[in-house]
VEXLO-151188 format. One line per 5 residues: number of its first residue (from 1); for each residue x, y, z of C-alpha. Coordinates in Angstrom, 1 decimal, always signed. Last residue first. Example, Ala and Ser with C-alpha at 12.3 -4.5 7.8 and 13.67 -1.06 7.14 Angstrom:
% residues 2
2	+13.7/-1.1/+7.1  +12.3/-4.5/+7.8 .
END
This chain:
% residues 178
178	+1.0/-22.7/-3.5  +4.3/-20.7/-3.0  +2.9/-18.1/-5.2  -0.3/-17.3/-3.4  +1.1/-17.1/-0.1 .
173	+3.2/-14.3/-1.4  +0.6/-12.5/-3.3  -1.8/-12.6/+0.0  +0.9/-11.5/+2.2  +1.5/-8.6/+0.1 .
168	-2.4/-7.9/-0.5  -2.7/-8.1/+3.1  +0.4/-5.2/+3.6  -1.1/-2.9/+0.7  -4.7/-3.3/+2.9 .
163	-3.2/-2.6/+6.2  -1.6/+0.1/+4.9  -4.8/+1.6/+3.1  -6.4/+1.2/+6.5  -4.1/+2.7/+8.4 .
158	-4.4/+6.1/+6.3  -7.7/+5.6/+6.2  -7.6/+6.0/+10.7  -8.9/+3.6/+12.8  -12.3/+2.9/+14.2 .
153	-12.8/-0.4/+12.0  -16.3/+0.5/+11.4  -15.4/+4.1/+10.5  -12.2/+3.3/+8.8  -13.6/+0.7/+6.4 .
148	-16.4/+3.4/+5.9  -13.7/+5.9/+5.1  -11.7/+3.6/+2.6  -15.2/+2.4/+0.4  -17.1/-0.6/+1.3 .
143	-17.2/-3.0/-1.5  -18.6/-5.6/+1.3  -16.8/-8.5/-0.4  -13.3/-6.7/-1.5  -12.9/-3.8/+0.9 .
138	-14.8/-5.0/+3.9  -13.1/-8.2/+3.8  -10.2/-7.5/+2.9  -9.4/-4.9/+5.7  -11.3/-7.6/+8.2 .
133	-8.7/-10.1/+6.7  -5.6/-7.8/+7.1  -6.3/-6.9/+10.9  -7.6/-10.9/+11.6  -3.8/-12.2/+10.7 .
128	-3.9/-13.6/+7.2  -4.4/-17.8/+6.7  -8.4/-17.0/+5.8  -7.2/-14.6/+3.0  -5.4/-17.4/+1.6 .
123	-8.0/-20.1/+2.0  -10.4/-17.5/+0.1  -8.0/-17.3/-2.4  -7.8/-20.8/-3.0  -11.8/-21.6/-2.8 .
118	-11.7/-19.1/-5.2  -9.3/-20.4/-7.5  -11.2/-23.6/-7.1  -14.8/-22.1/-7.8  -13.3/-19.9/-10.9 .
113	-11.5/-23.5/-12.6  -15.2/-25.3/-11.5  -16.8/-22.5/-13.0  -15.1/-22.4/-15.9  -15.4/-26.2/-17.2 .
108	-19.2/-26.4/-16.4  -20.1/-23.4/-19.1  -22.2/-20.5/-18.1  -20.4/-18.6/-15.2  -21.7/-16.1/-12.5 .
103	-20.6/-18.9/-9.4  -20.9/-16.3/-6.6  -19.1/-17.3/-3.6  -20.3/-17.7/+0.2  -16.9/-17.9/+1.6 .
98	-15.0/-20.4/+3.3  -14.8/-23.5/+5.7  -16.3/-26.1/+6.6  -15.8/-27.9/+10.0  -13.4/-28.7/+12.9 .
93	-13.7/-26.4/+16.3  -11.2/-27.2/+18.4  -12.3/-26.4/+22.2  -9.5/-25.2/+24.6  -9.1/-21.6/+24.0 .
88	-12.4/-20.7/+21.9  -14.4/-21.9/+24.8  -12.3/-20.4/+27.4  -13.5/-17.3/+25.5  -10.9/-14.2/+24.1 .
83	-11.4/-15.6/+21.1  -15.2/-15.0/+21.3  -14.8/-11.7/+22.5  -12.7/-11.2/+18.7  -16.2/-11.9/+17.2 .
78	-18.4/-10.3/+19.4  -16.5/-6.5/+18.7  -16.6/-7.3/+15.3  -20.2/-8.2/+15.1  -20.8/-5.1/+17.9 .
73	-19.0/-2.9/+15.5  -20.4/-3.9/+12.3  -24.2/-3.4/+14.2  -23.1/+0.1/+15.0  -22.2/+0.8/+11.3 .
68	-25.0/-0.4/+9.8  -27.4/+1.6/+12.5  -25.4/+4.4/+11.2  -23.7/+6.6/+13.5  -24.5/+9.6/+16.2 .
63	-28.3/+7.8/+16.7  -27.6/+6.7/+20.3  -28.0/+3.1/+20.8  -28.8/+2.9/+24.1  -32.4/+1.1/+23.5 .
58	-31.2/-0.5/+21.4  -28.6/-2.8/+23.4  -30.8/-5.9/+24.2  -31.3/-6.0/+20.6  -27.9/-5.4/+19.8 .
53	-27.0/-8.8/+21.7  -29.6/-10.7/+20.3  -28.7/-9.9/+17.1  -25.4/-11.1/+17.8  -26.0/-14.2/+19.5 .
48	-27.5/-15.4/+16.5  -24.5/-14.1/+14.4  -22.0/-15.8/+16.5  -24.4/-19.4/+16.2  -24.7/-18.4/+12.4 .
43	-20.6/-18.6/+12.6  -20.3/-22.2/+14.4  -22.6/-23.2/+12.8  -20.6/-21.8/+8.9  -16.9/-22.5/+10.2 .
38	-13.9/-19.9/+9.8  -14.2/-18.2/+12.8  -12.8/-14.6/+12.1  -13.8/-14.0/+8.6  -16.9/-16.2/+8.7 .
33	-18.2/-13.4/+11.1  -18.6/-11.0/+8.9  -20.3/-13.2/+6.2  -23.0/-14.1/+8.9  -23.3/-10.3/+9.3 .
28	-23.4/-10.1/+5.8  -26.3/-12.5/+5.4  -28.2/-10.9/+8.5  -27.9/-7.1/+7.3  -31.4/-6.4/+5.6 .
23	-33.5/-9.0/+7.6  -31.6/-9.0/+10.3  -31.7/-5.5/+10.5  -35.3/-5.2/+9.4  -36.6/-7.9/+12.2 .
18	-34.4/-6.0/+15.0  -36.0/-2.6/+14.3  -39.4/-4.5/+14.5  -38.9/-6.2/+18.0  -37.6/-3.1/+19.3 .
13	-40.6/-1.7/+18.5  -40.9/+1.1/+16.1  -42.9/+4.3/+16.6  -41.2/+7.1/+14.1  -40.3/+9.8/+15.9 .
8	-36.4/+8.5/+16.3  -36.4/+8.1/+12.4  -34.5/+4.8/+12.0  -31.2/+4.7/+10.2  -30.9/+3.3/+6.7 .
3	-30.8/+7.0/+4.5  -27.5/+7.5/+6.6  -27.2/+9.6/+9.7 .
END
């Protein structure tokens, strides 16, 4: 159990448990899901339904993982069901696309050089097939470690750190033909 998960004698509502996952875990939930969807209202609509979805399933939750990692599972889980959807099927869904990114830079020049090499990269990543981008993902904007890549992912490290070599590949490649 990590330090996050809720003491089962402690007397929280459903209604509070919720509240302090969203609060703590709504952003990168919402980043989560930009990974598979690629458009921000259509993403905060997944992430909506999300919450909504672990709330109804709280009271089954059953303490053997993190609440973080049971929440990354049913974000995942959500997000491929939604490709699975009619909806997804035979409705194209044209929008905005990308990653929240940090602009850290002083001078005007640099960060529009660092926002379009990011807005590159992120393009990139957004091209790779959904087993590489989650790897990425977690890896590179979550700075989750191997083993917590594998828990949420529920495959092995080993898998992991292949799926990882083979995104960077693909991400290298794509890179240099522009």
């Amino acid at each position: 159990m990590d330090s996050y998960s809720i003491d089962r004698t402690e007397t929280h509502t459903n209604e509070v448990i919720i509240d302090r996952l969203m609060t703590d875990y709504g952003q990168e939930i919402l980043q989560l899901v930009m990974q598979y969807v690629h458009n921000l209202s259509l993403a905060e609509d997944l992430t909506q339904e999300i919450f909504m979805k672990c709330y109804k399933a709280l009271p089954t939750f059953q303490y053997d993982s993190s609440m973080k990692t049971w929440l990354w599972r049913i974000a995942i889980n959500h997000s491929k069901d939604y490709f699975k959807s009619w909806y997804a099927r035979n409705v194209e869904i044209t929008g905005e696309y990308g990653f929240i990114l940090d602009e850290s830079r002083n001078r005007v020049e640099q960060q529009v050089l660092q926002q379009e090499q990011d807005e590159e990269l992120a393009r990139a990543v957004g091209t790779l097939p959904v087993k590489y981008r989650e790897v990425i993902y977690f890896c590179y904007y979550e700075d989750r470690t191997m083993k917590e890549i594998s828990e949420v992912l529920q495959v092995k490290e080993s898998t992991v750190k292949t799926r990882l070599r083979r995104a960077k590949q693909l991400l290298q490649e794509r890179l240099e033909r522009g």
